[in-house]
C-alpha angles and dihedrals in degrees: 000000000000113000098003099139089050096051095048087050090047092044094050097055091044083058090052086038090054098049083049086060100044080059088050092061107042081057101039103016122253094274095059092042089051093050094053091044082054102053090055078080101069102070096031076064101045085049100052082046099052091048091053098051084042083053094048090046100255087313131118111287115251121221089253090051085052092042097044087049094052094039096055087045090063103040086055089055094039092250110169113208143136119245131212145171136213130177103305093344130084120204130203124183108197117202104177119038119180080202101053089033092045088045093052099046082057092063103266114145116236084243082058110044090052095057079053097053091038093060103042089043087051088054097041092053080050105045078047089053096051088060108032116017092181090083140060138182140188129184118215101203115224110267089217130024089258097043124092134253122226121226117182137182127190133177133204 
């Protein structure tokens, strides 16, 4: 299977990840854990951003610059999804995720690990916005472990 290698090696260290966290909380609580895991988002954000507007030569992003970036981000992880586009939005439904699998085999909930996607994901669309307003995203979280998530990205 393509990326198979690099899911299993991505899964794996959201799963260390995701034990370091569990750590986190017993010492912090899990809103505070889940804040901090949150704000790793932000400059994860400013920095895709600033390679995208690097990668349109100072210009506004297009939506292929923005599909070609997070295309090749998930290949790199092994995500499997399906991609789409639609007027100024691109769509992408991701049915294996190493995060989401990694976390899970740590001992999150899925109730868990989607408040922990939800709120890295929040920061990173802002952290997105602050450097190119031209784009948004949003993440609609999978409803069951073997459903998909939706990730999409628009620009004005």
């Amino acid at each position: 299977m393509m990326g198979d290698t690099e899911y299993k090696t991505a899964a794996l260290a959201m799963g260390i990840y995701g034990a370091l966290l569990q750590e986190v909380v017993k010492e912090y609580g899990w809103e505070k854990a889940l804040a901090m895991h949150g704000n790793l988002g932000l400059p994860m954000g400013v920095s895709t951003a600033q390679e995208l507007k690097k990668a349109a030569g100072g210009k506004k992003p297009s939506l292929k610059q923005i599909d070609a970036f997070n295309m090749d981000f998930m290949n790199t992880f092994g995500v499997s999804y399906e991609a789409s586009r639609k007027g100024n939005t691109v769509k992408y439904e991701a049915s294996r995720c190493p995060m989401y699998d990694g976390f899970r085999a740590s001992g999150l909930s899925h109730e868990q690990v989607k408040k922990l996607c939800e709120a890295m994901a929040s920061k990173e669309y802002e952290g997105i916005k602050s450097v190119a307003p031209n784009i948004s995203g949003s993440l609609t979280f999978r409803d069951k472990a073997d459903g998909c998530c939706i990730e999409q990205f628009s620009v004005d």
